[in-house]
C-alpha positions in Angstrom: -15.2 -8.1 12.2 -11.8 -7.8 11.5 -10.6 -8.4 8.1 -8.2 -11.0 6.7 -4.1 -10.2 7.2 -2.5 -9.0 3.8 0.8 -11.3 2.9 3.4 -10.5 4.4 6.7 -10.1 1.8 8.2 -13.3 1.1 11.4 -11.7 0.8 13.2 -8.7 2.3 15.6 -7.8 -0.9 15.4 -5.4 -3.6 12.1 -6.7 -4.9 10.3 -4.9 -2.3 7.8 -2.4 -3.8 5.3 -0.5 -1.3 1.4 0.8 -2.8 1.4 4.6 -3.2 -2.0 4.6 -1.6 -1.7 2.7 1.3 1.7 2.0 1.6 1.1 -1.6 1.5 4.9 -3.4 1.4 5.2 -6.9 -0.6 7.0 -8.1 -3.5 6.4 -7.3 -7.4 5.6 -10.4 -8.0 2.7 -10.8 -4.9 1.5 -7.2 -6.2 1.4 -9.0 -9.5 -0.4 -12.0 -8.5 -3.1 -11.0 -5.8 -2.9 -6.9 -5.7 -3.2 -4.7 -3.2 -5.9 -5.9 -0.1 -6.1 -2.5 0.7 -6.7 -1.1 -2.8 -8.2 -3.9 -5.1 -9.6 -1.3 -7.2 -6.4 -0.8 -9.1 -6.7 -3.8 -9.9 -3.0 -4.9 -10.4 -3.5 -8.6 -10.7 -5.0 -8.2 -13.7 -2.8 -5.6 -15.5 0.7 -6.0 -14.9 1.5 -3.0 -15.8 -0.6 -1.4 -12.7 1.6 -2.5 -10.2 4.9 -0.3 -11.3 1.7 2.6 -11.6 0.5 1.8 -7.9 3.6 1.0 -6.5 7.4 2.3 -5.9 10.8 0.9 -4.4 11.3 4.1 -3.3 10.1 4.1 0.9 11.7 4.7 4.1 11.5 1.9 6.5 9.0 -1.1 7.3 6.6 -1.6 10.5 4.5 -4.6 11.1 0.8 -3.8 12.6 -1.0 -6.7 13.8 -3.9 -4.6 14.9 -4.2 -1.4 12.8 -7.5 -0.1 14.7 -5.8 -0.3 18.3 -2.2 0.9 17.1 -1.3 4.2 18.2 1.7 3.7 15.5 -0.9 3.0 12.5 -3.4 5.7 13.5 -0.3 8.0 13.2 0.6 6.6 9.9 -2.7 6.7 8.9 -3.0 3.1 8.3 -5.4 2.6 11.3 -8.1 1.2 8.7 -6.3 -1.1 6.5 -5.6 -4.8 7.0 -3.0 -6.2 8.9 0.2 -6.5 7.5 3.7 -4.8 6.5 3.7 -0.9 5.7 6.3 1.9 4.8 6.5 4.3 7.1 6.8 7.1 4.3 7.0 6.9 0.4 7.9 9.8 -1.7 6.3 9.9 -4.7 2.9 10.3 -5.7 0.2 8.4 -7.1 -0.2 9.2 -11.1 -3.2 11.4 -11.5 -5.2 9.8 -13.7 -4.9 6.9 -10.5 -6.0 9.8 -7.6 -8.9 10.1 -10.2 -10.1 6.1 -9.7 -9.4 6.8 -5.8 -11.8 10.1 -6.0 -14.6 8.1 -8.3 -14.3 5.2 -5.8 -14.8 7.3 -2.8 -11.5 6.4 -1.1 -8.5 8.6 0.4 -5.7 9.1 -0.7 -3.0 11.3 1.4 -0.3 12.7 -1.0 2.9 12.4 0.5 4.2 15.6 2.4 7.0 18.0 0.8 10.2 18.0 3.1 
C-alpha cells in the first residue's frame, strides 16, 4: 500500500528548511504545523522549537520522487522508503545527538551525512 505524498513546499524562497533525518524539504512554517511525514517521532508540530533541532537551510539541491520504491534516484539517495515528495539531495550537518538517540530508541536509521 503506498503511503500518502508529504506536501510539497508552498514556496521555493529562503524559508526552505530540509529534515536532517530524511532530508524531507518544506517550509518552517509546514515543519511547524504538521512535522515531518517521514519522522513524526520528533514530533515538531508540537514543539516549535524541534523543527530548527530536526531541520537546516543548509542543503544542496532539490529532487522530486513520485515513486520512492521504483526510483533508481531515491534508492541512491537512500530515500527509497519514505513518502513521496521533495528531498535534498545532500545536507551537511548532523542531527543533534541527543536526537540520533530518539532515532536509535525508535528503531529507525539515521545516515550521518559523509565528510568531504
Amino acid at each position: 500500500m503506498a503511503h500518502a505524498a508529504a506536501q510539497i513546499p508552498t514556496s521555493f524562497g529562503h524559508e526552505l528548511r530540509a529534515c536532517l533525518r530524511c532530508k524531507l524539504v518544506k517550509t518552517y512554517d509546514q515543519f511547524r504545523e504538521s512535522g515531518c511525514e517521514n519522522c513524526p517521532f520528533f514530533k515538531m508540530d508540537e514543539d516549535n522549537e524541534r523543527v530548527v533541532d530536526c531541520t537546516t537551510p543548509n542543503f544542496t539541491g532539490v529532487i522530486s520522487v513520485m515513486d520512492p520504491p521504483r526510483s533508481w534516484a531515491a534508492r541512491w539517495l537512500r530515500i527509497g522508503r519514505f513518502r513521496p515528495g521533495c528531498y535534498t539531495l545532500a545536507v551537511s550537518e548532523s542531527l543533534p545527538e541527543d536526537l540520533q538517540n530518539l532515532c536509535e530508541d525508535e528503531h529507525v536509521p539515521y545516515n550521518p551525512p559523509k565528510r568531504i
